[in-house]
N, C-alpha and C positions, 0 to 999 in steps of 0.2 A: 525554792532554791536549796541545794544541796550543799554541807559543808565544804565542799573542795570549790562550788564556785565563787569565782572573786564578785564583790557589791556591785553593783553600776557607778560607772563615773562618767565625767563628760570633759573631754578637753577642748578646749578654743584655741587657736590659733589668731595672736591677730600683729599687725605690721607697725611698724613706728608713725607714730601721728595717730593711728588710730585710739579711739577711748573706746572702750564696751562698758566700760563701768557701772552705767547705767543698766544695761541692758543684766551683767552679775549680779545685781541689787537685786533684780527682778528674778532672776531664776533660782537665788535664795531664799527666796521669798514663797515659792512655791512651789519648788522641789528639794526640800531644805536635807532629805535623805538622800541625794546624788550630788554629793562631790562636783563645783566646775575649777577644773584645771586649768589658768592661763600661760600659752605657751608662746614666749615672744620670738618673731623670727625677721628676718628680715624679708622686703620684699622679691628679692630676687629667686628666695628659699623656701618661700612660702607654699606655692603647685608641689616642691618636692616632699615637704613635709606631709602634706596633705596625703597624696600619692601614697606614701611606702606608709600609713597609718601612724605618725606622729600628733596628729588631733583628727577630732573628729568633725571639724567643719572650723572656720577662720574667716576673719575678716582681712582681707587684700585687697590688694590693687587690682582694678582690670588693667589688661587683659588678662581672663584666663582660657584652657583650651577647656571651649566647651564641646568640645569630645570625649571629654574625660570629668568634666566637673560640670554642677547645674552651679550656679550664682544668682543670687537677688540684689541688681545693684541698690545701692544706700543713699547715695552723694555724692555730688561734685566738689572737689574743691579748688575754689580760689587760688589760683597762680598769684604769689609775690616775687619781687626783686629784694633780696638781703645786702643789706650795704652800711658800710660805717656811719654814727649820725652824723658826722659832718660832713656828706658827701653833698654834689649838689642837687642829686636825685630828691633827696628828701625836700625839697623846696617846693613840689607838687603832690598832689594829692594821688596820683596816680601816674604809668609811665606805661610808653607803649614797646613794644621789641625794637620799634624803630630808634627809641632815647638810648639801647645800650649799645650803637653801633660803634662807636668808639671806646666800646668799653672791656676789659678784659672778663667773660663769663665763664665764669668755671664751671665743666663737664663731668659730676662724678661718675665713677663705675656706675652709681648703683641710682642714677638717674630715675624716677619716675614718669618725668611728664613725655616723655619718646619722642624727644626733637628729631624731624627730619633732616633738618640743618640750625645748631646753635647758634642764636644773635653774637652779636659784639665778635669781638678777638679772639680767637683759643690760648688757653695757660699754655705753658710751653710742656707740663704733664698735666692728665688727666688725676686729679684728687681719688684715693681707693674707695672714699664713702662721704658723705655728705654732712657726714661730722667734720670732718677733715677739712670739706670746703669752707666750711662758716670760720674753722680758725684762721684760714689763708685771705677770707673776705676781713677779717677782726687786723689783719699783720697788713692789710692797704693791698695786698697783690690783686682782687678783683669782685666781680659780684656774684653772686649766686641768685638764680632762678627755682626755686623750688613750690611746692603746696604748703599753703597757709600752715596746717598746723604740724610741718616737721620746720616751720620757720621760727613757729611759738616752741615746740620739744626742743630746739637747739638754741632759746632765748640767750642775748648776751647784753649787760647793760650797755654796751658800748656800739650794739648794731641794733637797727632799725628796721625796718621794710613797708616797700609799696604795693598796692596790688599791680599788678602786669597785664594790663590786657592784650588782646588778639596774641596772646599766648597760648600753647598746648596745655590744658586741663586734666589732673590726675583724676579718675571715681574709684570709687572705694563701694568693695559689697560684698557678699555673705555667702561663704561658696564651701561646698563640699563634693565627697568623689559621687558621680551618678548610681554608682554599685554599693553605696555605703550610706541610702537615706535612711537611718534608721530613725526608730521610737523618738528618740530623745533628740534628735538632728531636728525632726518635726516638732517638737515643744520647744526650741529655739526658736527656729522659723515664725512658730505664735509668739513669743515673744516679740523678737524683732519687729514684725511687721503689729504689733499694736494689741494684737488679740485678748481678748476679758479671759478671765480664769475661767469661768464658767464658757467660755470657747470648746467647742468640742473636738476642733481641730489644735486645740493649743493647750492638750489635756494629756497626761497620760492614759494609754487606753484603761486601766485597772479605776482611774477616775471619772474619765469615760461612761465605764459602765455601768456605776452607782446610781444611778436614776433608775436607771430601767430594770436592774435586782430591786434596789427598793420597793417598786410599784408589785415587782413577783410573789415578794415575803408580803405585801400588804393582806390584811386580812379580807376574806372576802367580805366579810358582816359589814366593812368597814367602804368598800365601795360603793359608788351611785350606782342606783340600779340603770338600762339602758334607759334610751329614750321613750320605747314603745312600748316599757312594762309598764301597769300600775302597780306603785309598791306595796301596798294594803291586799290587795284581790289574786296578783301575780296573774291578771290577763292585762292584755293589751290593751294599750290607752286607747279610748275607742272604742273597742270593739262592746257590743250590746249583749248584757246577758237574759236567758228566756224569758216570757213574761208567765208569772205563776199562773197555773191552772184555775180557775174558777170551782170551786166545791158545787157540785148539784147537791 
């Protein structure tokens, strides 16, 4: 590397709810000379950031267009219903689309779960973002439907939530542009997906290659001879040497 080029770094991309946290312990841990950069965005922003090279790969929301980005999805998560605790919803353990039909469900902009058609009532406006809805659910105007954990990121002591079945389900996965897998996009990938250090696919290539230089620099004195030599005689194992001549 040449003075004028900048180090390697790595940036992440990932969405609200999401944790990688786990996954930055991990790539500290063994790539502790590249820099990970986490860049938070929202979901609707996330394909663009991606796109015009604002990180280098991100955990989002599906859908993405996979024309343009590979993705490893991750997880599903758990649709709840968000609601004050004195509601009477909390009185079950669970609630189905059907329980919110009288009930006012607020639609933010920035929806994830891609309602065809939203249960209950419509707000008389659409909330701009899903922070907004939780305050509007806290002030009694109605409920919000969201995934598990931007239910727990907007926690409030005064709201609750149920799980929501035969609801629309948010996934979440690990996506980058197809034209941009590089080195280090691939030593996430081993990451994410579980891979040992000594993974060869979950290695830098310069680590990679350490084995196989090692064995080159190895001294030869210092290798097994093959199968077929004998090491003392240097013929092959086996093979018969002549039988001395008899002296007349």
């Amino acid at each position: 590397m040449t003075g004028s080029e900048a180090p390697p770094t790595f940036r992440l991309a990932y969405v609200p709810g999401a944790t990688p946290g786990k996954w930055v312990r991990i790539w500290n841990e063994r790539l502790p000379d590249v820099p990970l950069t986490l860049v938070s965005v929202t979901a609707p922003e996330a394909s663009d950031v991606l796109r015009d090279g604002g990180a280098d790969a991100g955990i989002v929301r599906l859908p993405v267009d996979r024309t343009v980005f590979s993705a490893i999805p991750l997880y599903t998560e758990t649709t709840v219903v968000v609601v004050p605790k004195d509601h009477l919803i909390t009185a079950a353990d669970e609630v189905t689309v059907e329980d919110l039909a009288d009930e006012v469900v607020l639609h933010p902009l920035d929806d994830v779960l891609g309602w065809e058609q939203p249960p209950g009532e419509p707000a008389f406006e659409r909330p701009a973002t899903t922070a907004a809805a939780v305050e509007l659910v806290a002030a009694g105007i109605g409920v919000l439907a969201v995934p598990q954990s931007l239910a727990r990121l907007h926690h409030r002591r005064d709201l609750t939530y149920r799980p929501l079945v035969n609801a629309p389900q948010s996934s979440v996965a690990l996506a980058w542009p197809e034209d941009a897998h590089t080195d280090l996009v691939e030593d996430f990938i081993g990451i994410v997906r579980g891979r040992t250090a000594n993974s060869t696919r979950g290695r830098t290539p310069a680590q990679a290659a350490q084995p196989k230089e090692r064995r080159r620099a190895e001294p030869a004195a210092r290798r097994k001879p093959t199968a077929r030599q004998n090491p003392r005689s240097g013929t092959a194992k086996g093979g018969r040497r002549g039988k001395p001549r008899r002296r007349s």
